[in-house]
C-alpha positions in Angstrom: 0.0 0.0 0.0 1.1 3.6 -0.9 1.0 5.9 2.4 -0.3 9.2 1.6 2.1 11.7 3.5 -0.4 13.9 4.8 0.9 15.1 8.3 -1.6 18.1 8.5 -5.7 16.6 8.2 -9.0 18.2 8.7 -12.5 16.9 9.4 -14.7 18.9 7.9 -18.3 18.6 8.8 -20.7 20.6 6.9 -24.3 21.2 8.3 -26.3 21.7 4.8 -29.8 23.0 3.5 -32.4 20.1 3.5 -32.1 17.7 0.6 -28.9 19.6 -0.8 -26.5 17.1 0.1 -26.1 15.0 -3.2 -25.9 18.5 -5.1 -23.2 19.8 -3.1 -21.6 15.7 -3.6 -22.4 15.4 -7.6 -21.1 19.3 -7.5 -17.7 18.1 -5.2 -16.8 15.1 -6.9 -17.4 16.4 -10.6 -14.7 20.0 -9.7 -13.3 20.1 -6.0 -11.2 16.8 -6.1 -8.3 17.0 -8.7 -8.2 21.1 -9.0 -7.6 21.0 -4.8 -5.0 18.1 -5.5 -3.6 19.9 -8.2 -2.7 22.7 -6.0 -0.7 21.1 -3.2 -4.2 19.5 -1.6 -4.9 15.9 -0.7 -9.0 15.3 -1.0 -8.4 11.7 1.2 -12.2 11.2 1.4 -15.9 12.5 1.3 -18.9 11.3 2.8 -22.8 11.1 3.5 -23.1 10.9 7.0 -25.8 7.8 7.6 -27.0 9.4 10.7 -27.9 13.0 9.2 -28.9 13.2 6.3 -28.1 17.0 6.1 -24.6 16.4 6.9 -21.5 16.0 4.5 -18.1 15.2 5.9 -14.8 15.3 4.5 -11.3 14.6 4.8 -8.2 17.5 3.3 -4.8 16.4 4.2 -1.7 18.6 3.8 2.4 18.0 3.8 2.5 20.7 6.4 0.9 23.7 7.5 3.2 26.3 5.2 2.3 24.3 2.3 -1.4 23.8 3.5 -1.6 28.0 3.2 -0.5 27.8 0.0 -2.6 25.5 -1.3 -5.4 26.9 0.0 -5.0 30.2 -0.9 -4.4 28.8 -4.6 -7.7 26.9 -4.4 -10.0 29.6 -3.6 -8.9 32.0 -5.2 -8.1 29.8 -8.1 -10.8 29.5 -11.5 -12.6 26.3 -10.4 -13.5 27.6 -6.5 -14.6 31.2 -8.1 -16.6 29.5 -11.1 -18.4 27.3 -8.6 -18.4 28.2 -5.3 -22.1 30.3 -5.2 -23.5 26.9 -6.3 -21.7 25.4 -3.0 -22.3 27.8 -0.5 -26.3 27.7 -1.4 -26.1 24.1 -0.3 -24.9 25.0 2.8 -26.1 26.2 6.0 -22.5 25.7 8.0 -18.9 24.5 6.9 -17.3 26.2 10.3 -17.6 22.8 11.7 -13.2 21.8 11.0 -10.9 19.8 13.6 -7.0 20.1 12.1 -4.9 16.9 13.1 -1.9 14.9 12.9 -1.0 11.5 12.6 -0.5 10.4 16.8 2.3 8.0 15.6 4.6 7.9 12.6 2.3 4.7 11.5 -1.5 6.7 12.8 -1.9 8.5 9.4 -3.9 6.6 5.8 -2.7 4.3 3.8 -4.6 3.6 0.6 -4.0 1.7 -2.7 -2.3 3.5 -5.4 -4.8 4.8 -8.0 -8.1 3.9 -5.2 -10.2 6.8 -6.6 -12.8 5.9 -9.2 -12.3 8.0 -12.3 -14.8 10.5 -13.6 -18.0 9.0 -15.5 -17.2 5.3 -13.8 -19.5 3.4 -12.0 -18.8 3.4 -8.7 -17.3 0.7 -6.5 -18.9 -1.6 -4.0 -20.4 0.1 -1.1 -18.4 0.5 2.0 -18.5 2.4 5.2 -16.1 4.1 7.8 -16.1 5.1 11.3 -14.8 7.9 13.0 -14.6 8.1 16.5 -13.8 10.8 18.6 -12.7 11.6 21.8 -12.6 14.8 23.3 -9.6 14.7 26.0 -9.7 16.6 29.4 -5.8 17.1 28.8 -3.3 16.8 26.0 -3.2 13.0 24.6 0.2 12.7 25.5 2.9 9.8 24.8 1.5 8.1 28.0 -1.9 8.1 25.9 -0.4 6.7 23.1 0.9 3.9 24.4 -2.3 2.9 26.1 -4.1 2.9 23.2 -1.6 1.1 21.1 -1.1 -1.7 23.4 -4.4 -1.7 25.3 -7.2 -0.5 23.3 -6.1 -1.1 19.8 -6.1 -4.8 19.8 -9.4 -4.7 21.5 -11.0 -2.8 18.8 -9.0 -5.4 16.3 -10.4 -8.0 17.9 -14.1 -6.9 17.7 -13.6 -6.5 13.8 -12.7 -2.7 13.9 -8.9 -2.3 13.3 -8.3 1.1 13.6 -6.8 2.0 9.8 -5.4 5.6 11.2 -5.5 7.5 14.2 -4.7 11.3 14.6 -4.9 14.0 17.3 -5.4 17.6 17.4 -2.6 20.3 15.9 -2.2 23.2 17.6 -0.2 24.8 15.1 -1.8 28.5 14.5 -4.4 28.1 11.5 -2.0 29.1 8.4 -5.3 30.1 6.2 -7.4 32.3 8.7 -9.9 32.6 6.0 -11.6 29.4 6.8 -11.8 28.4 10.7 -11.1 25.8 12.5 -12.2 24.2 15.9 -8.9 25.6 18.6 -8.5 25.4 22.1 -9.8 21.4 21.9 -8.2 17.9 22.6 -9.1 15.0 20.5 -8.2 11.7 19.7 -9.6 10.4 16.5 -9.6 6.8 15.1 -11.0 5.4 11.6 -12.1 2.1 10.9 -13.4 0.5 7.7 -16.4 -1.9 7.5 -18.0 -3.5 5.1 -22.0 -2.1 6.1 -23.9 -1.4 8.7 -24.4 -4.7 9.8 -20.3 -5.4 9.9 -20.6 -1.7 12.1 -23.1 -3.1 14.3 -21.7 -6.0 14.7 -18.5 -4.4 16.1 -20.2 -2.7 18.4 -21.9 -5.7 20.1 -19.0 -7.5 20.2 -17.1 -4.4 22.3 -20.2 -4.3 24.2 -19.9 -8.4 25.2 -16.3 -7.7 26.0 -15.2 -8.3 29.3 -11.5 -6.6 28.8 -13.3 -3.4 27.0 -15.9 -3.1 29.8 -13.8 -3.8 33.1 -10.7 -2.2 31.6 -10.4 -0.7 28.8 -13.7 1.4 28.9 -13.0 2.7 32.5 -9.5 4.3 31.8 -10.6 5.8 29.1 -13.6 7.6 30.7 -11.8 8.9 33.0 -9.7 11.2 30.3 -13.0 12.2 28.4 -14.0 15.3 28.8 -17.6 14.4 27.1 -19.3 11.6 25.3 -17.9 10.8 22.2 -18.9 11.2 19.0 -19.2 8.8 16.0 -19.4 9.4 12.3 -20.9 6.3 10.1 -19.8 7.6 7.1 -20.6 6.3 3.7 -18.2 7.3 1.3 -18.8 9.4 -2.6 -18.7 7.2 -5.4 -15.1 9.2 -5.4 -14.1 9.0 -2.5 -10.2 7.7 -2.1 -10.8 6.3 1.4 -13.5 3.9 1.4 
C-alpha cells in the first residue's frame, strides 16, 4: 500500500440545507477533487453521513501547514473555486464545523492503494462504510496516551472486527489560512475504521459491548480522560471518495 504523507488533516463537517446534500456531492466530486490536488491539496475522502442526512463530511490532508496555506490560498482564489463556489455555498447552512490533526504515531496516518479513486464518469465501487470516532480529551493525549491505546485498546478494537486503519490528534499549530476556521482550544483523539456495512458496524459494536476486557478495563480508563461523550461518524463514502 502507498501511504499518503499527509501530516496536516482536517475533518470537515458541513451542516447543509435540506435535501442539498447529493448536489453539493455530484457538485464536489465532478470539480473540487483534482483542481484542490492539483494545487498542493490531498482530498483523502468524502462522505454522507448515515446518521444526518443534512450532513457532508470530509477529509483535506496537507504535507505541512506552510504548504497547507498555499494550497489553500491557490484553491479559492483559483478559477474552479470562483466559477463554482455560489453553487456550493447555497447548499450549505454551515462549513465552520473543522478539527486540524496529525497523525499520533509515525504509523496513525492513511494508507490507501495507489490509484483507489474511481475516475470521472465510472461506476462506482462496491459500497463501503467508515467510522470515525472521537474523543474529546480533558488534557493533552500525550505519549503516556499513546501507548495505552496502542497496546491496550487497539487490539481490542482489532479483535471486535474494527482495526483502527489511522488515528490522529489535534494540531495546535496556529491556522496558516485564517480565512476558513477551524475548531482551537480542543483535545481530540480520532480513530478510523473500515467496514463492510452497517451490519459489519453493528456487529463491532456488540461484540465491544460483550467484551469483558473493553468493559472492566479498557472502557474505565478511558472515561476517565473524556471530557464528554464521544462522538461517532458512520460515514458512507462518494462514489469518489479515495478512502473507502
Amino acid at each position: 500500500m502507498e501511504t499518503l504523507r499527509c501530516p496536516v488533516v482536517e475533518l470537515r463537517q458541513y451542516t447543509l440545507h435540506p435535501g442539498h446534500r447529493d448536489v453539493l456531492i455530484d457538485l464536489f466530486d465532478r470539480q473540487f477533487v483534482e483542481s484542490q490536488e492539483a494545487v498542493g491539496a490531498t482530498v483523502l475522502g468524502q462522505f454522507r453521513d448515515l446518521d444526518d442526512p443534512d450532513r457532508f463530511v470530509w477529509l483535506r490532508g496537507f504535507a505541512d501547514m506552510p504548504r497547507r496555506a498555499k494550497a489553500l490560498k491557490s484553491f479559492y482564489t483559483g478559477p474552479v473555486w470562483q466559477a463554482h463556489r455560489d453553487e456550493a455555498n447555497a447548499t450549505m447552512i454551515d462549513s465552520d464545523d473543522v478539527l486540524l490533526l496529525r497523525p499520533a504515531s509515525a504509523n496513525g496516518g492513511f494508507s490507501v492503494p495507489a490509484g483507489a479513486r474511481t475516475p470521472l464518469g465510472e461506476p462506482a465501487p462496491p459500497p463501503s462504510l467508515v467510522l470515525a470516532t472521537i474523543w474529546y480529551g480533558r488534557s493533552p493525549f500525550d505519549t503516556t496516551f499513546l501507548e495505552f491505546f496502542q497496546q491496550r485498546v487497539r487490539p481490542v478494537l482489532a479483535e471486535a472486527g474494527g482495526e483502527p486503519l489511522a488515528y490522529l490528534q489535534s494540531e495546535h499549530a496556529p491556522n496558516t489560512f485564517p480565512a476558513l476556521p477551524v475548531r482551537s482550544n480542543e483535545e481530540v483523539f480520532v480513530w478510523f475504521a473500515r467496514f463492510t456495512d452497517e451490519g459489519h458496524v453493528d456487529s463491532h459494536r456488540t461484540r465491544l459491548q460483550h467484551s469483558k476486557h473493553w468493559r472492566e478495563e479498557v472502557l474505565p480508563a478511558l472515561s476517565q480522560r473524556w471530557a464528554r461523550s464521544p462522538q461517532q461518524l458512520r460515514l458512507a463514502p462518494t462514489a469518489r471518495s479515495l478512502l473507502r
